[in-house]
N, CA and C of each residue as an Amber inpcrd file, in Angstrom:
protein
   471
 -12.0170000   4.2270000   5.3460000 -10.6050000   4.3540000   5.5940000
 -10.0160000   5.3980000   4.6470000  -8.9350000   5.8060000   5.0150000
  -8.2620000   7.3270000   4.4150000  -7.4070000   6.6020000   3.4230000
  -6.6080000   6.7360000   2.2240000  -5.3450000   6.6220000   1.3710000
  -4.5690000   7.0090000   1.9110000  -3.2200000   6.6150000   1.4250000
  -2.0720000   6.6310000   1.5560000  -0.5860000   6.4170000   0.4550000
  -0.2480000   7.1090000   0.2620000   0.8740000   6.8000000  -0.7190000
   2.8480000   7.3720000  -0.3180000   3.6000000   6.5110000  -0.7050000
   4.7550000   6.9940000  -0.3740000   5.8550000   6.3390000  -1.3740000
   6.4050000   6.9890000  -2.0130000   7.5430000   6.9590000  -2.8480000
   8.8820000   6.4900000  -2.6430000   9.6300000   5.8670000  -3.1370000
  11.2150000   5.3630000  -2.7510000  11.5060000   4.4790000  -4.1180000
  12.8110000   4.8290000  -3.8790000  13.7970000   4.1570000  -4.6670000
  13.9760000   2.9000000  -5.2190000  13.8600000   2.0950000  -5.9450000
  13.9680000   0.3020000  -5.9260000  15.5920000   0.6810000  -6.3060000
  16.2810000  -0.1810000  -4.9130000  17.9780000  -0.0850000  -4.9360000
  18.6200000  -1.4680000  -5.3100000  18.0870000  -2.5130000  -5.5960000
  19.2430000  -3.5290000  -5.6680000  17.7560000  -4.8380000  -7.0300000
  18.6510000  -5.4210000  -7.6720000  18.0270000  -6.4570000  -8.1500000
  18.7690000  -7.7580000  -8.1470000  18.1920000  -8.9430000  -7.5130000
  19.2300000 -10.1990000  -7.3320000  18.1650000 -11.2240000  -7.8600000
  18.8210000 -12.7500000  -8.4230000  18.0340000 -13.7140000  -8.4890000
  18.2720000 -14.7580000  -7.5460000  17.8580000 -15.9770000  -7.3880000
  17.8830000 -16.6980000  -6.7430000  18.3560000 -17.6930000  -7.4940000
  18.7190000 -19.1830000  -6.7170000  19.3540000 -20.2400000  -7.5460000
  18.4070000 -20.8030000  -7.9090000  16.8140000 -20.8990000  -8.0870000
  15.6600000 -20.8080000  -8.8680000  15.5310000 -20.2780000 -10.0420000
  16.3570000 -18.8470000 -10.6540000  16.1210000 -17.9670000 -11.3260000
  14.8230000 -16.8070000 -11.0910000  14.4130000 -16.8870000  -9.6080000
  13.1940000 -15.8830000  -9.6380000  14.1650000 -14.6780000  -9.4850000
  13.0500000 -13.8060000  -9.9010000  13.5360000 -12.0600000  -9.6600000
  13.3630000 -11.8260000  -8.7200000  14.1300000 -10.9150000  -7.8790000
  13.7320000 -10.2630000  -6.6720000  14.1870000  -8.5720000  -6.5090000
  13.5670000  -8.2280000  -6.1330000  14.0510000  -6.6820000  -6.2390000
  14.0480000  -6.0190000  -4.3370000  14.7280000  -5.1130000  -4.1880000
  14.6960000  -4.9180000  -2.7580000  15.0340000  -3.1220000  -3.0840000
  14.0220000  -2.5380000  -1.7220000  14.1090000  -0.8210000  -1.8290000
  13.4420000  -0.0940000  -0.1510000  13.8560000   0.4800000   0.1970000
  13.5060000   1.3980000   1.2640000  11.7850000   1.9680000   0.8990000
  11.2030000   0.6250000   1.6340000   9.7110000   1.2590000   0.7200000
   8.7820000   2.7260000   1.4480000   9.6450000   2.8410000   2.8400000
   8.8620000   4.3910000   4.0140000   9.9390000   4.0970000   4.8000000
   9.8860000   5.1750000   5.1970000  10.5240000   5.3620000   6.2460000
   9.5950000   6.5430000   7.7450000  10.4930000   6.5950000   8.7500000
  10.0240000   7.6070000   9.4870000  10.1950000   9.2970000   9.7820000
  10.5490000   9.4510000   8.0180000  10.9200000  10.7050000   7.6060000
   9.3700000  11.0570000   7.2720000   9.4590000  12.7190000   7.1940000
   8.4100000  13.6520000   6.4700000   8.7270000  13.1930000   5.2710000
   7.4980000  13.1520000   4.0810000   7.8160000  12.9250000   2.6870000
   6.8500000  13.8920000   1.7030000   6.8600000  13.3000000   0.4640000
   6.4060000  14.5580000  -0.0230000   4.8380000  15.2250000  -0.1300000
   4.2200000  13.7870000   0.6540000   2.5370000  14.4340000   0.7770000
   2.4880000  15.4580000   2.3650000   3.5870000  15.5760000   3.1270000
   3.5470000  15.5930000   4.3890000   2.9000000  14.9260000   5.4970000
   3.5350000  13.8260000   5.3600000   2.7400000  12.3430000   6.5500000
   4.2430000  11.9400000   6.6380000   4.1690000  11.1700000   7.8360000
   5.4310000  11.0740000   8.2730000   4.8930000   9.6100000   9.1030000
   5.5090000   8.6070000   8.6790000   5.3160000   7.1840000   9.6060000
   5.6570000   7.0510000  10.8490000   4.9370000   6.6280000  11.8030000
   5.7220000   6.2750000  13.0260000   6.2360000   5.1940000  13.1280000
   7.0160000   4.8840000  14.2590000   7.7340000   3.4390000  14.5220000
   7.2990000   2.0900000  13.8170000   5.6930000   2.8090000  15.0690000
   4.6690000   1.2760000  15.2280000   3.7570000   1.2670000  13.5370000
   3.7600000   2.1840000  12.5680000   3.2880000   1.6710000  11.3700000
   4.5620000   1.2060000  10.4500000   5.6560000   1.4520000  11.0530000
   6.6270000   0.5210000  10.0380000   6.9570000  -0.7360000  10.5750000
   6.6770000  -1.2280000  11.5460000   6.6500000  -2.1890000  12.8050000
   5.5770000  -3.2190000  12.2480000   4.2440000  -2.6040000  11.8010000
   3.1680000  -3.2930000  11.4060000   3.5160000  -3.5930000   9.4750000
   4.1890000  -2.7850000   8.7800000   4.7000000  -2.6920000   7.6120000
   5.3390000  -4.1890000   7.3140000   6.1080000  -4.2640000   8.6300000
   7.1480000  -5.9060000   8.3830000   6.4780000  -6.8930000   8.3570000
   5.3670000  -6.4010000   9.6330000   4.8070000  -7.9390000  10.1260000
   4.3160000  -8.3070000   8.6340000   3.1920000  -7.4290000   8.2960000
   2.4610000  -7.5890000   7.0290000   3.1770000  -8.1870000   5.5690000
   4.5270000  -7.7670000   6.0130000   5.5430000  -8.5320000   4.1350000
   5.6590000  -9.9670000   4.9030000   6.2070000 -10.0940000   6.3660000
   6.2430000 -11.6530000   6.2490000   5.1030000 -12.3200000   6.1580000
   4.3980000 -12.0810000   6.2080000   2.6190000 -12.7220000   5.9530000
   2.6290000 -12.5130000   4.4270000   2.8780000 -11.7490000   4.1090000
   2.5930000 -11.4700000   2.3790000   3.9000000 -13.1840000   1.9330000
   4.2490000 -13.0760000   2.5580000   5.8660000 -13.8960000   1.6650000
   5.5490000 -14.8390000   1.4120000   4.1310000 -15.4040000   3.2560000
   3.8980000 -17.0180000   3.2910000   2.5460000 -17.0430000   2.4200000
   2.4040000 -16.2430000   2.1920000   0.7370000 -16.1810000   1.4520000
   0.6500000 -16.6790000  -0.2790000  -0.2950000 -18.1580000   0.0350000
  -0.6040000 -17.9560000  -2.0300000  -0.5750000 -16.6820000  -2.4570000
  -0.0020000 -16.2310000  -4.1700000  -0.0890000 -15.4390000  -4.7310000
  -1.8230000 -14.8270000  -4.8370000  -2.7940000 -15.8030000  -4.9220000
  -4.2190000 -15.0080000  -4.8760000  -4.7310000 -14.5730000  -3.3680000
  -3.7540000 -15.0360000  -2.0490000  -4.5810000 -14.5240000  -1.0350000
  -4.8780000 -13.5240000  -0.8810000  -5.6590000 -12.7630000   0.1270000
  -5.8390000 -11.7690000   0.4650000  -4.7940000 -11.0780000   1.0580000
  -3.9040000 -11.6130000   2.1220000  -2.7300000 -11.3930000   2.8470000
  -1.2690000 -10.7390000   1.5180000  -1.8550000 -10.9270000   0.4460000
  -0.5980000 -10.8370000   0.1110000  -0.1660000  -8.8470000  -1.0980000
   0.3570000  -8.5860000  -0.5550000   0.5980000  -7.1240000  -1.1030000
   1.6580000  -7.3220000  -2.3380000   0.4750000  -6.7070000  -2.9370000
   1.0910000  -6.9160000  -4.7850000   2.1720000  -5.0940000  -5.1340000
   2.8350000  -5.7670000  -6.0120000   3.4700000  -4.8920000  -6.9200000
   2.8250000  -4.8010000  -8.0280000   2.6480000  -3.2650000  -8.1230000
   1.3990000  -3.0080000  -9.0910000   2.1400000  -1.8620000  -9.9450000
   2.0450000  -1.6090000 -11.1460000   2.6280000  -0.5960000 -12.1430000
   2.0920000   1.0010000 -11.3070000   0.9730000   1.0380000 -11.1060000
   0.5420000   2.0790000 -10.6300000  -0.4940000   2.3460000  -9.2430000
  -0.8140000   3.2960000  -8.8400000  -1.9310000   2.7220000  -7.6710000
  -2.9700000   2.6610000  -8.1600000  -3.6310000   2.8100000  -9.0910000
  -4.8130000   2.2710000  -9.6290000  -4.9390000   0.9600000 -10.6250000
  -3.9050000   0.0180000 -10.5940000  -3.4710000  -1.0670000 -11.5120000
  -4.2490000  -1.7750000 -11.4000000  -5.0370000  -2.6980000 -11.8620000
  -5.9190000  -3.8620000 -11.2280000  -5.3080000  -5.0040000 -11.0560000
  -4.3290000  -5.5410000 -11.2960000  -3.5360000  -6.9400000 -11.1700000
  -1.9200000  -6.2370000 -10.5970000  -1.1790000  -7.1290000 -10.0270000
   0.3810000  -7.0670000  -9.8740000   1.0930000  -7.8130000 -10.8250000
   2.2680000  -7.9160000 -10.3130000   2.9740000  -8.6120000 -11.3250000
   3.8970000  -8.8640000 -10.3550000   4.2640000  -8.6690000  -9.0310000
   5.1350000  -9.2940000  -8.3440000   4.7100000  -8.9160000  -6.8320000
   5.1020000  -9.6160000  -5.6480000   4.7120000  -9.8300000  -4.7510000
   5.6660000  -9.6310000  -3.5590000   5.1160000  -8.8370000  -2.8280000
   6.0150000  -8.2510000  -1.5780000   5.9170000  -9.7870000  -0.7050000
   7.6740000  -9.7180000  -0.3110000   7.8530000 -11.9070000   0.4450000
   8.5530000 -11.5050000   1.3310000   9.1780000 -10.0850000   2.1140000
   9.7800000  -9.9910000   3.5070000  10.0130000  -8.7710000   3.3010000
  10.4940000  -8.1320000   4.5440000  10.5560000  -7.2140000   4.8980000
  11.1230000  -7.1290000   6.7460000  11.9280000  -5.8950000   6.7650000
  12.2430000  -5.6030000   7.7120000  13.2730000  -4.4150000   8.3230000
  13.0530000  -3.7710000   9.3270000  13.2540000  -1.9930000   9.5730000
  14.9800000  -2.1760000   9.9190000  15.3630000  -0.8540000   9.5100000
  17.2470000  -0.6060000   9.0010000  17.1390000   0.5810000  10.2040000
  17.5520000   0.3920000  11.3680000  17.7660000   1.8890000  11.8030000
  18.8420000   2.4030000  12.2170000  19.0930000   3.9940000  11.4930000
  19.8630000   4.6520000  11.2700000  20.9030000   5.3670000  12.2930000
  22.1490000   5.6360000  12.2290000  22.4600000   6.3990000  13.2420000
  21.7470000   7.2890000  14.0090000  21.1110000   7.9080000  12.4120000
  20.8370000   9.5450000  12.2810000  19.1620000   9.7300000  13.3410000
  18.5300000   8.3650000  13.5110000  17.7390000   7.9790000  14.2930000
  16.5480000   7.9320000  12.8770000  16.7530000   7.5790000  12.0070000
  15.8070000   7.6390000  10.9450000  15.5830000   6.1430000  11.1580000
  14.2580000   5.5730000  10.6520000  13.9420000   4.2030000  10.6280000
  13.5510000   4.0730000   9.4520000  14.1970000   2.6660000   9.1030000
  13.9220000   2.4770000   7.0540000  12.9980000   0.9910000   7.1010000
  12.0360000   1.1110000   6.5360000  11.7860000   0.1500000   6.3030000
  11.7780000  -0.7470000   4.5340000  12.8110000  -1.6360000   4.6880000
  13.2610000  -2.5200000   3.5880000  12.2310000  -3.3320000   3.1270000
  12.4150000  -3.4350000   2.0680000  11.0920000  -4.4120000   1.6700000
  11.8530000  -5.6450000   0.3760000  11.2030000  -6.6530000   0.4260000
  12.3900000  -7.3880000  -0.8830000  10.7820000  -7.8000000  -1.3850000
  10.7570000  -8.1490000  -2.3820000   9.8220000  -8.1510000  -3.4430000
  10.3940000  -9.1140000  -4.5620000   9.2960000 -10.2990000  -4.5690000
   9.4690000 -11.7980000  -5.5910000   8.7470000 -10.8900000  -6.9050000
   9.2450000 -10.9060000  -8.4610000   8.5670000 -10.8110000  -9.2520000
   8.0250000 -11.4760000  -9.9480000   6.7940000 -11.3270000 -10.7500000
   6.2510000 -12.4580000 -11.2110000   6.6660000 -12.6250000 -12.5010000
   7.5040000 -13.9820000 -12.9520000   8.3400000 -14.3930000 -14.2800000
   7.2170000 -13.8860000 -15.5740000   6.4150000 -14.3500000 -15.4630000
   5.0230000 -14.3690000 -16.6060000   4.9160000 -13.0650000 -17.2440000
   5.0070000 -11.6870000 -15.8800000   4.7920000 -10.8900000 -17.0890000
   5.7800000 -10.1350000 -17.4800000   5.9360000  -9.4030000 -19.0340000
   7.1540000  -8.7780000 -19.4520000   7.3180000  -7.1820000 -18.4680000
   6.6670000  -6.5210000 -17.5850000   7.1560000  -5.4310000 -16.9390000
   8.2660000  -6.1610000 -15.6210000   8.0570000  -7.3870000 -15.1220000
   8.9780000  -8.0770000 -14.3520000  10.4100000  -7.8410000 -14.6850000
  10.4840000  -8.2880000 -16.2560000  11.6880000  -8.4140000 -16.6560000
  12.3840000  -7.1190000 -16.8340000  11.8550000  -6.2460000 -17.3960000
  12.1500000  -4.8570000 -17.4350000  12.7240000  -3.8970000 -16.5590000
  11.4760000  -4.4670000 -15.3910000  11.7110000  -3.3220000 -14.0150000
  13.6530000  -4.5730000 -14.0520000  13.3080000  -5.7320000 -13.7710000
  14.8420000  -6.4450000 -13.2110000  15.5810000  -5.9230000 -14.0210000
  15.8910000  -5.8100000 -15.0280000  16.8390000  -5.2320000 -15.9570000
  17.1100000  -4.3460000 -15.9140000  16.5080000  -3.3390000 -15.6740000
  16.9150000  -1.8760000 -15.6890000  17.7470000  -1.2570000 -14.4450000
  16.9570000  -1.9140000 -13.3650000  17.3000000  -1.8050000 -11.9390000
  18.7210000  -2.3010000 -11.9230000  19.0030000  -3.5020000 -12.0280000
  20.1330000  -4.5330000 -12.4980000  21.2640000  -4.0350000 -13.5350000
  21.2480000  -3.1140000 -14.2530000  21.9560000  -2.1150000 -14.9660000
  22.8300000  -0.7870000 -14.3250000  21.7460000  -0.5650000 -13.3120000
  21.9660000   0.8630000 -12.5190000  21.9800000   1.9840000 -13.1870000
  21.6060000   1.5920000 -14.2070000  21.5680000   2.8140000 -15.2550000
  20.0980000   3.9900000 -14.8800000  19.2240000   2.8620000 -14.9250000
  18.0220000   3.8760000 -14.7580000  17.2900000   3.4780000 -13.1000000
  16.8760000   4.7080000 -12.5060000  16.4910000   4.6650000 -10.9310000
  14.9150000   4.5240000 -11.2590000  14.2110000   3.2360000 -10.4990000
  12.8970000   3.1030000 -10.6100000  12.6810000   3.5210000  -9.5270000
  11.4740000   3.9370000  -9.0490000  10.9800000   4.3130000  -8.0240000
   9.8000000   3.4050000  -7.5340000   9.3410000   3.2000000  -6.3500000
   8.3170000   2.1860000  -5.6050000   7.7560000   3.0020000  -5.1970000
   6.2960000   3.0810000  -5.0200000   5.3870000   3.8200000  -4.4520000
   4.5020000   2.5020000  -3.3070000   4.5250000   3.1080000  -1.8730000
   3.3970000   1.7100000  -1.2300000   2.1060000   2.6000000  -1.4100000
   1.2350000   1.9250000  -0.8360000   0.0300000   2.1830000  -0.5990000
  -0.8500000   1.5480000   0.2060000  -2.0560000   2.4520000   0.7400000
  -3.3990000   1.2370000   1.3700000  -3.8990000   2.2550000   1.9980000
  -4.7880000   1.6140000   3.0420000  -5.5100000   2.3900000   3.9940000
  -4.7050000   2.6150000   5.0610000  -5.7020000   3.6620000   5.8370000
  -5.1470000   3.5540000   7.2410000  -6.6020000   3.5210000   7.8350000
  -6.2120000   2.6110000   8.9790000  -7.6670000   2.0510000   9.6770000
  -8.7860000   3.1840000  10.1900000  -9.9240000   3.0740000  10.4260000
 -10.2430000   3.6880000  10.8870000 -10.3300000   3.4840000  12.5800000
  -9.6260000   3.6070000  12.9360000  -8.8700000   3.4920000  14.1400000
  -8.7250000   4.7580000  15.4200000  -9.3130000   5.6840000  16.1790000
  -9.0660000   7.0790000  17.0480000  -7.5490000   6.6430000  16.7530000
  -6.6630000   5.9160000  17.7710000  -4.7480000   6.0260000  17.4130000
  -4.4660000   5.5230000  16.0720000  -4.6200000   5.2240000  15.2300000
  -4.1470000   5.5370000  13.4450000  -3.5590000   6.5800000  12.8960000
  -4.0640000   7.8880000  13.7020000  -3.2610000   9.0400000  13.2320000
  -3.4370000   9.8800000  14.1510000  -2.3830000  10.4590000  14.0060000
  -1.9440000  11.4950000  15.3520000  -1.1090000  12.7750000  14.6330000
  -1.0940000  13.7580000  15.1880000  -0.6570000  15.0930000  14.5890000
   0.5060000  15.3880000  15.6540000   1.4110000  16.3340000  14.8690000
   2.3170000  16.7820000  15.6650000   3.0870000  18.1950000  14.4990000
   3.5140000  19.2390000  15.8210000   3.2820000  20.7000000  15.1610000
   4.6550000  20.6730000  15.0520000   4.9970000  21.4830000  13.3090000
   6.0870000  21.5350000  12.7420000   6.0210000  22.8090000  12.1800000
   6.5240000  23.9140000  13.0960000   6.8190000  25.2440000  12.7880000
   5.1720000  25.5750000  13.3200000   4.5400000  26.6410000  12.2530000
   3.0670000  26.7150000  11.9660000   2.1740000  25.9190000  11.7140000
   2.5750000  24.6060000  11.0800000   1.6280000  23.8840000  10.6120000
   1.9570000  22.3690000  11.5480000   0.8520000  21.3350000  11.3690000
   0.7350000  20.2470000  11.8170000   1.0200000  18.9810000  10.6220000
   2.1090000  18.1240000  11.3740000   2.2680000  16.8720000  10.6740000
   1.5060000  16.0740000  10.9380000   0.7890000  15.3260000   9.9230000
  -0.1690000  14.2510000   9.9680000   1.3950000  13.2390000  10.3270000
   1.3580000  12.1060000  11.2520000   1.6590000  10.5140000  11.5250000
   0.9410000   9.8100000  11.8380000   1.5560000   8.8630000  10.6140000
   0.6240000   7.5650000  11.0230000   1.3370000   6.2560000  11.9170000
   0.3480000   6.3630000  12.4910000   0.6980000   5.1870000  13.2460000
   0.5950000   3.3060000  12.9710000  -0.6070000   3.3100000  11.8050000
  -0.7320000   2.4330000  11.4410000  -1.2850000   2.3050000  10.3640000
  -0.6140000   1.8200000   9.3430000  -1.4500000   1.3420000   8.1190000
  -1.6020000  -0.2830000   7.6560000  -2.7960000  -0.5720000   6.2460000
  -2.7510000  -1.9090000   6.2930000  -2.5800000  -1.2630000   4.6030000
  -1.1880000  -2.4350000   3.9960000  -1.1110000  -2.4300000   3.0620000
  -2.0050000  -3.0980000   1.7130000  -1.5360000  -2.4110000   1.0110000
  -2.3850000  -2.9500000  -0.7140000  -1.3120000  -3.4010000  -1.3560000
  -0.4220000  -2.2460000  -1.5560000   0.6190000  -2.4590000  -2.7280000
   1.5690000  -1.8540000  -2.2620000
């Protein structure tokens, strides 16, 4: 299977009447970005299904897509628990993601705090494969050159 990575904003931090952290951010959308891959519908479509499965999932399942400091992190520290697509006038499709953090470790508290300040802009990167699949990726010509879209990915982080 091929990599994948895409960048966005973490925009809001709220708790619950639990006291868990939760953080929420536009994790892809169906814009060009800065590797030049551009999501389609049906991989932000598959993006949602995958956070509500992550939400119902023990923290050790397999099903469940971690928040990780980096893409090579070996553990998370908080856990993608829903998700679901914002679409735009402009015909852009967002896909939202809300994210449980895990109390235990001190980057939890940090990322919530900072975010929660508005002072400083964190950024979310997803990641994973994309299947090896013939429809997984499909090209489409932008000026001279060709946009890689994906049609489907399976998340990591």
């Amino acid at each position: 299977m091929t990599r994948f990575t895409f960048n966005s904003t973490i925009e809001k931090a709220i708790t619950d009447d639990a006291g868990n952290m939760f953080i929420t951010a536009v994790a892809s959308d169906n814009l060009k970005d800065l590797q030049g891959d551009r999501m389609a519908k049906s991989a932000l479509q598959s993006m949602v299904k995958q956070a509500k499965i992550s939400g119902i999932s023990d923290d050790d399942e397999v099903d469940t897509i971690e928040l990780r400091e980096t893409h090579k992190s070996t553990f998370g520290f908080g856990k993608v628990v829903d998700g679901e697509l914002l679409e735009k006038e402009d015909g852009a499709v967002e896909y939202l993601v809300k994210i449980k953090l895990y109390k235990e470790y001190p980057q939890s508290s940090a990322l919530f705090k900072s975010v929660k300040s508005g002072k400083v802009r964190k950024q979310l990167s997803v990641g994973g494969e994309i299947p090896d699949e013939p429809d997984a990726v499909s090209y489409e010509k932008e000026g001279d050159n060709l946009l890689r879209v994906l049609n489907d990915v399976k998340l990591e982080h």
